[in-house]
C-alpha positions in Angstrom: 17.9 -3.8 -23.4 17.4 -2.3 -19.9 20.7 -1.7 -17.6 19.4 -4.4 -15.1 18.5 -7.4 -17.7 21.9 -6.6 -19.0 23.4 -7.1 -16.0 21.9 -10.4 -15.6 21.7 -11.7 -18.9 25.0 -10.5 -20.0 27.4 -10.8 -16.8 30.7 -11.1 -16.9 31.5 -10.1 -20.1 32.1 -12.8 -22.7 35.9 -12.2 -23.4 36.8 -12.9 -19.6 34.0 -15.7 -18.3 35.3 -18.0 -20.5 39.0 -18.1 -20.0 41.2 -21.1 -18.6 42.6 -18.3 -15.5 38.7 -17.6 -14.8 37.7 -20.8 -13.6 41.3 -21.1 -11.8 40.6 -18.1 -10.3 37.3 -19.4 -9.1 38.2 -22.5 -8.0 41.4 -21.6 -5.6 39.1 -18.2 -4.0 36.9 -21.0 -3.2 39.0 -23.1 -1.5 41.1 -20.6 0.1 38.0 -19.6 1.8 36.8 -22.9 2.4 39.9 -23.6 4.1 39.8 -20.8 6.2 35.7 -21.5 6.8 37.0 -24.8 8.2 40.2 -24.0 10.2 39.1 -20.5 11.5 35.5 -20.1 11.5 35.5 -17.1 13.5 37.3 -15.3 11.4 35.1 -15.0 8.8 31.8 -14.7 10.8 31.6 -10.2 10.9 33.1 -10.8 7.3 30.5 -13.3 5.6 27.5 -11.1 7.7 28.9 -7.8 6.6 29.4 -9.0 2.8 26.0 -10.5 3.2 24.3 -7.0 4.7 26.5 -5.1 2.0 24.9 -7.2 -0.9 21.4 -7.4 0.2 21.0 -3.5 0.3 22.6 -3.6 -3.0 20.3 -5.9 -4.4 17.5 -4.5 -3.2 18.5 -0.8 -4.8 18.6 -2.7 -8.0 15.3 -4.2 -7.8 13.4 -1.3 -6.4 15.0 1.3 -9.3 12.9 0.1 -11.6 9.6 1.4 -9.1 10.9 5.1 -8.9 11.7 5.3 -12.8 7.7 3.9 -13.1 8.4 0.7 -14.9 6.9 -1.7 -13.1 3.7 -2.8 -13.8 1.4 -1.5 -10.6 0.2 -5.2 -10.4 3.5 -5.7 -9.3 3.9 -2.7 -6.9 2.7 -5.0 -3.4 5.2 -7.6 -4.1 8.4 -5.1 -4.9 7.8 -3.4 -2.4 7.0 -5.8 0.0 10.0 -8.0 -1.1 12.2 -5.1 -1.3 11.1 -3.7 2.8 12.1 -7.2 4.1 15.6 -7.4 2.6 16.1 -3.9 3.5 15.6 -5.1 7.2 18.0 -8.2 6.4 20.4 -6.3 5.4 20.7 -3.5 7.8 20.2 -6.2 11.0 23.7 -7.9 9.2 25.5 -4.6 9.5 24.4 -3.4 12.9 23.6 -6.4 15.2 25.8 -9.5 14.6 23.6 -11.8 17.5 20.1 -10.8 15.9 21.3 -11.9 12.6 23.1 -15.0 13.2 20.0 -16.5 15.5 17.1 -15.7 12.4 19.8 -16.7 9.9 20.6 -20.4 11.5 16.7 -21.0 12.1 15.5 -19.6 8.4 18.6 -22.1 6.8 17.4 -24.8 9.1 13.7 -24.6 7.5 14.6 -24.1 4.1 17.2 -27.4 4.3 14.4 -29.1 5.7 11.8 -27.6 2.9 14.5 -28.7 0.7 14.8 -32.3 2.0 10.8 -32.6 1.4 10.8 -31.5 -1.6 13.6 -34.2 -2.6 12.0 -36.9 -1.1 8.2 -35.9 -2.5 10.1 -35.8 -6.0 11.8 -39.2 -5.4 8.6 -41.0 -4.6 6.4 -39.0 -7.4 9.0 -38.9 -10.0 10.4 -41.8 -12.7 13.7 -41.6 -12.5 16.5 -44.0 -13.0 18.3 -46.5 -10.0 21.1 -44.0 -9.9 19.4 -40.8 -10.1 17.4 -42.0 -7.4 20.1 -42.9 -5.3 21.5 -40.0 -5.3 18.1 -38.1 -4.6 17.7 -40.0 -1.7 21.5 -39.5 -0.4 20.6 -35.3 -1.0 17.5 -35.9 1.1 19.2 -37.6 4.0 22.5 -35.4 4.1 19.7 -32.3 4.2 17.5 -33.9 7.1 20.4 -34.6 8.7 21.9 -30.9 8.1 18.5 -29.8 9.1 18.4 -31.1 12.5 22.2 -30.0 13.3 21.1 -27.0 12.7 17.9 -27.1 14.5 19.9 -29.1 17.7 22.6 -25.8 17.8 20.7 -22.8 16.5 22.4 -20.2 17.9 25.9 -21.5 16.9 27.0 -20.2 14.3 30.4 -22.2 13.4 28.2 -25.0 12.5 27.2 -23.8 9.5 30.4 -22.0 8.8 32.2 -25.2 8.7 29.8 -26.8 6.8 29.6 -23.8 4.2 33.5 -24.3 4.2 33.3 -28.0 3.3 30.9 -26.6 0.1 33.1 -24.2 -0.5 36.2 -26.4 -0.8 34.3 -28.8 -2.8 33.1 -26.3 -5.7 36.5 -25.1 -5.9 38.4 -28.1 -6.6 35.6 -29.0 -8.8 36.8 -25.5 -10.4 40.5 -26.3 -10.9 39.5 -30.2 -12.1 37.3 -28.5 -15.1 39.1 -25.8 -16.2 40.3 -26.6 -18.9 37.3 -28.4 -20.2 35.3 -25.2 -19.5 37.1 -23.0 -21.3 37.1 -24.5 -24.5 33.5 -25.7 -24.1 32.7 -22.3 -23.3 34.7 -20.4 -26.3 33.1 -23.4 -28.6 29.4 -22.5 -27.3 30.2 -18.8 -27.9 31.9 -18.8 -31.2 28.8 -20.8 -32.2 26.2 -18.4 -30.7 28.2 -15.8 -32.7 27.8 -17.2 -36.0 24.0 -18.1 -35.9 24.2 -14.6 -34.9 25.3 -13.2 -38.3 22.6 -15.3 -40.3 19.1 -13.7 -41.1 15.9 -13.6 -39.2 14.5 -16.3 -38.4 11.3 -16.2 -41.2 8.4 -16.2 -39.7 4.9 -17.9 -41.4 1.6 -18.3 -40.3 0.0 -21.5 -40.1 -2.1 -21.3 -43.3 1.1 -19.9 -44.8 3.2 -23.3 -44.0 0.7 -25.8 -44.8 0.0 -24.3 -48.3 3.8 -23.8 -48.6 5.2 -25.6 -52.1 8.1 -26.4 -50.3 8.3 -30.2 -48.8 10.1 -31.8 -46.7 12.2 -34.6 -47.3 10.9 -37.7 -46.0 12.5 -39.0 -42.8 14.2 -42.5 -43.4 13.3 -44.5 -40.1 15.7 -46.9 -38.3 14.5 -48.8 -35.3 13.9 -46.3 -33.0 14.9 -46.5 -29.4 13.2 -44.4 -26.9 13.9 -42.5 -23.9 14.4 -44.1 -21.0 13.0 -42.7 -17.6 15.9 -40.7 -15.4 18.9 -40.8 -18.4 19.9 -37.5 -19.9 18.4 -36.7 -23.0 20.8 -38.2 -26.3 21.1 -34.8 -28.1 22.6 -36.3 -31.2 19.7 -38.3 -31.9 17.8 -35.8 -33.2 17.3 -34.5 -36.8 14.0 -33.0 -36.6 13.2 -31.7 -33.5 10.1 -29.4 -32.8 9.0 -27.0 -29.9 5.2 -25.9 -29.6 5.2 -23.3 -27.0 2.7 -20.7 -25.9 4.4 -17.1 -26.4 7.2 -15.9 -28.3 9.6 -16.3 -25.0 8.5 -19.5 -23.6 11.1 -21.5 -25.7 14.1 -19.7 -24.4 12.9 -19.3 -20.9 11.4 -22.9 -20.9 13.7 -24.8 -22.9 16.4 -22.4 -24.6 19.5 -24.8 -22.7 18.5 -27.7 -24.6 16.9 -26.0 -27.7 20.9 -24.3 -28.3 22.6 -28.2 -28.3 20.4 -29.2 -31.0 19.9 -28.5 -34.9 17.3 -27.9 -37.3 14.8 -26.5 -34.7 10.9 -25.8 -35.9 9.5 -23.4 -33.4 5.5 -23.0 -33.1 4.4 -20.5 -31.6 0.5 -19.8 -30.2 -0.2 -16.6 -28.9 1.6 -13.5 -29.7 2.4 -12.2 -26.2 -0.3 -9.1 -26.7 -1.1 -9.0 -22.7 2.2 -9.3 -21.4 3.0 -5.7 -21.2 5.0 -4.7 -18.8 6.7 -0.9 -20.4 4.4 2.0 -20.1 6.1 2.9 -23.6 4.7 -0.2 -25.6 1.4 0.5 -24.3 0.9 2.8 -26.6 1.1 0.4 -29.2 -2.0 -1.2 -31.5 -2.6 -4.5 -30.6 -1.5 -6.2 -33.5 1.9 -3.8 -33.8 2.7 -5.0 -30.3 2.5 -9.2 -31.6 4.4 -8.3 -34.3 7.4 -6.7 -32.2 6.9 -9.7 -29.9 7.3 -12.3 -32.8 10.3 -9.9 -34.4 12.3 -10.5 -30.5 11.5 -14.4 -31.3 12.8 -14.4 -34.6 16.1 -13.0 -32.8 16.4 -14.8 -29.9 15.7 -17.7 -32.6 18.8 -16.6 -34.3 20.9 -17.2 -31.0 19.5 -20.5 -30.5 19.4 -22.1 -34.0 15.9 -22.1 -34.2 15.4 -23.0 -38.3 11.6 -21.5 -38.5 8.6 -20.0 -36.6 5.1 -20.8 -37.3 2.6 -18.5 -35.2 -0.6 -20.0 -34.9 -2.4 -16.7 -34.3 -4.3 -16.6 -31.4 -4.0 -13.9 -28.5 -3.4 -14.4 -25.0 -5.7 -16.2 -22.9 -8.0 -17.1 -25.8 -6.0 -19.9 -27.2 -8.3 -23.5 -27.1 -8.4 -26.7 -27.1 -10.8 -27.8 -29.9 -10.6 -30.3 -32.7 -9.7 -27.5 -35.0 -6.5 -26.6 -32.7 -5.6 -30.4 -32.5 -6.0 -31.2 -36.0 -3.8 -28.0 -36.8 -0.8 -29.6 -34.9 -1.1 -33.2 -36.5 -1.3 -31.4 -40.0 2.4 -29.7 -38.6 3.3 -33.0 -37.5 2.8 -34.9 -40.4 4.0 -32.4 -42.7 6.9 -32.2 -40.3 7.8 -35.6 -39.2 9.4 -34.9 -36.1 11.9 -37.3 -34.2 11.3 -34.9 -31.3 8.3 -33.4 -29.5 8.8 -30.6 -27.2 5.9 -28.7 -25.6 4.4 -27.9 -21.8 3.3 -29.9 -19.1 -0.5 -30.5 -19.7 -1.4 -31.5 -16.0 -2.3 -28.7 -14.2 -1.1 -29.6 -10.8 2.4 -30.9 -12.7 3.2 -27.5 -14.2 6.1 -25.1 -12.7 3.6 -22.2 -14.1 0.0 -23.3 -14.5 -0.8 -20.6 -16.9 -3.9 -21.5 -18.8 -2.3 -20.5 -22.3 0.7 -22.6 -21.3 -1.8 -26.1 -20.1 -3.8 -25.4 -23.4 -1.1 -25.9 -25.7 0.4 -28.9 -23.6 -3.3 -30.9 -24.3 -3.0 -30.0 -28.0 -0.3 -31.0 -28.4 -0.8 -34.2 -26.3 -4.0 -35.0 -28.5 -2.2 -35.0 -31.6 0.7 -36.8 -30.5 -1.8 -39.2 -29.6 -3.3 -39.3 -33.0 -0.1 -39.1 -35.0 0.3 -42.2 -36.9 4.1 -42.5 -36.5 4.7 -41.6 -33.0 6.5 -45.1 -32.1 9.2 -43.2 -33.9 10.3 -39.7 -31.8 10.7 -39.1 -28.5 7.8 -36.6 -26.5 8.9 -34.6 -23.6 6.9 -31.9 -21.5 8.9 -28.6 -20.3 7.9 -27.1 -17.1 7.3 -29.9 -15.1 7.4 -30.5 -11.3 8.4 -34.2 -11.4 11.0 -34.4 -14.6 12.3 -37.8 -15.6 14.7 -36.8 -18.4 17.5 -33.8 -18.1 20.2 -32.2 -20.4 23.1 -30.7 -18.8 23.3 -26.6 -19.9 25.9 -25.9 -17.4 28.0 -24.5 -20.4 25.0 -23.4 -22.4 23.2 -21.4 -19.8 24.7 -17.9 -20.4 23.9 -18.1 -24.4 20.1 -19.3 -23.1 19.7 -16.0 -21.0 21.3 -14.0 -23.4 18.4 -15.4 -26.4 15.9 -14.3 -23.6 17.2 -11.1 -23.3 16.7 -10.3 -26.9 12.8 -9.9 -25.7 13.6 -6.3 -24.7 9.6 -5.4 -24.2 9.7 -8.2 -21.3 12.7 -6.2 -19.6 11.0 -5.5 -16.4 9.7 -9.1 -15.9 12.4 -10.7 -16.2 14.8 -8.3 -14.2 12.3 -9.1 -10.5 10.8 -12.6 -11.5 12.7 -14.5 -14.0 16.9 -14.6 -12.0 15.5 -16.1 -8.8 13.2 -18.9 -10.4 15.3 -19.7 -13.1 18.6 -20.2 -11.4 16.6 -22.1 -8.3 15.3 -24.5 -11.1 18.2 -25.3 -12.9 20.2 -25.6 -10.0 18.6 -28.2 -8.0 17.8 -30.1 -11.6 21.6 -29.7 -11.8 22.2 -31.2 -8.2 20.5 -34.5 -9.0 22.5 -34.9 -12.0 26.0 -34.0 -10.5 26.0 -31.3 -13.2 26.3 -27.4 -12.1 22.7 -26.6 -14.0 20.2 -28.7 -15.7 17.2 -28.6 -17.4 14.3 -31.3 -16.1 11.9 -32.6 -18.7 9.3 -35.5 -18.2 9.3 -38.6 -20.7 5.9 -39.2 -21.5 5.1 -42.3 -23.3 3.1 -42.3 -26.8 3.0 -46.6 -27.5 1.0 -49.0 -25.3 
């Protein structure tokens, strides 16, 4: 694993993140500074600007390293650098020139609130959700509008926002205190868990001929009276026996849906492509083809291990090449019935719904649509799509969200993806999915229906 994906997968190290004192810790820094935000904003103005120039340069260091050592893939090159020049400027205008800084920081937080409070209110009036959820989407929307225009009305002032970063400040860190305790020992149970799925084998791998033709069967599921989903609750974990995932590459599962994947059992990954054009290391480029899948599949099979994935079944097809015929769809009803899953996981198959349109990634979500469609006991399991734009269900990985980067980082040959791309959109996701649950992070699914 590369020094920078450890950095991010790994942070803090286990032993100390998850201790009682930790979260104290947290929680009284935060109001302690909240306090002082609120009281005496002007004392912290040259501090928060210099702490934010400081970090920005650091960042950027970080990020850009990988460039000079040559591994980024040159595809990349325009949008390192490029991303890399501009917080370079940031950061060196929040060290030298105090007035500069604070008059493009008010105006770029006052358009991003307001993106923000669009956002909210598009996913309020496109989304399913629930009478609750959807009250407190629309009180999010208002506060930020309102925010917005504050900030808009007094842009070059900067105690504004200092008090009102105060107010958040003080807020997180009582929230801190309230749920230490709870924290900690949800944490140390989460990662005495991870630990012992750890020590098991591999996570066997079969092809799909191999499973169908496999002697082995599967007990038959007994069937109560089965209560679905309902649009805008969070999703019942411990309803689920036989829950099953069909994702495109061998990280989609962690990356997509590793949070909620880790809170539940007996997980039967599928697995479409082998990953063979995602190289991002000159060193694996080197590599046959078909030696390259197989190392991608053997990171799976661990990252599998972390999350308590039972079994993989890789379909066999190769990037971009993956289809939707009847052959493809009749493939994952033979899984499916041989299966009997009470829950369906796979991607969002509308195209304009999908977080990452990626043709593999809209592929899979029709198959598997189609033979959800034609699976003759759908009335009983649940179907959700990952990577969606307008989620109606959500699971709360607040405490699970460390051991769900920490499975992605076992995909070492995607090391220098996930170090520029991966942090930023992953912890922007999960964190506003998090806000409209009154959870810290969350993972946003949508319900779809299977009965008339």
């Amino acid at each position: 694993m590369g020094i920078g994906t450890a950095m991010y997968f790994r942070e803090i190290d286990e032993s100390v993140s998850v201790r009682y004192w930790y979260f104290l810790l947290r929680g009284f820094t935060n109001i302690a500074f909240g306090l002082i935000a609120i009281l005496k904003p002007e004392l912290i103005t040259n501090l928060i600007l210099q702490l934010f120039g400081i970090w920005v340069i650091i960042n950027n260091l970080v990020q850009i390293t990988p460039f000079f050592l040559g591994r980024i893939s040159r595809r990349l090159w325009p949008e390192v650098i490029g991303s890399c020049a501009i917080g370079f400027i940031v950061g060196f205008l929040a060290l030298t020139s105090n007035k500069i800084t604070i008059n493009i920081a008010t105006m770029l937080v006052g358009i991003l609130i307001i993106f923000r409070a669009i956002l909210e209110i598009s996913i309020l009036v496109k989304s399913r959700m629930g009478v609750i959820h959807q009250r407190w989407l629309l009180i999010w929307a208002s506060f930020s509008m309102l925010l917005s225009i504050n900030v808009f009305a007094h842009p070059y002032k900067m105690l504004v926002l200092e008090r009102t970063i105060g107010q958040i400040a003080v807020w997180l860190g009582i929230n801190n205190v309230l749920v230490a305790s709870r924290r900690s020992r949800t944490l140390k149970e989460n990662t005495e868990l991870m630990r012992e799925r750890m020590k098991t084998e591999r996570v066997p791998i079969k092809t799909i001929s191999d499973y169908l033709s496999s002697n082995s069967k599967q007990a038959v599921r007994s069937i109560e009276k089965w209560s679905p989903i309902k649009p805008g609750e969070k999703i019942p974990l411990s309803k689920y026996k036989r829950p099953i995932v069909f994702a495109s590459h061998p990280d989609d599962l962690e990356a997509f849906a590793g949070g909620l994947v880790f809170q539940l059992k007996d997980v039967l990954s599928v697995i479409y492509s082998g990953g063979d054009k995602g190289v991002w290391n000159p060193e694996y480029r080197k590599m046959e083809k078909e030696q390259y899948v197989q190392l991608r599949l053997k990171e799976a099979s661990e990252a599998g291990k972390i999350l308590g994935v039972n079994e993989i079944i890789y379909m066999g097809y190769l990037d971009r090449e993956i289809t939707c015929t009847e052959e493809s769809v009749q493939n994952a009803l033979l899984i499916l019935e041989r299966y009997e899953p009470d829950f369906v996981i796979s991607f969002e198959y509308k195209r304009s719904r999908n977080i990452d349109p990626h043709p593999d990634h809209i592929t899979v979500g029709e198959i598997t649509r189609r033979a959800v469609m034609q699976y003759a006991r759908k009335e009983n399991m649940d179907y959700i799509v990952m990577s969606t734009l307008f989620p109606n269900v959500f699971v709360d990985v607040s405490e699970v969200r460390r051991i769900k980067l920490r499975a992605l980082g076992e995909h070492n040959s995607q090391d220098d993806f996930n170090n520029i791309i991966f942090p930023f959109l992953e912890k922007v996701i999960t964190r506003i999915w998090g806000a409209y649950n009154g959870v810290e992070y969350a993972e946003g699914y949508r319900y779809v229906k299977t009965t008339s």
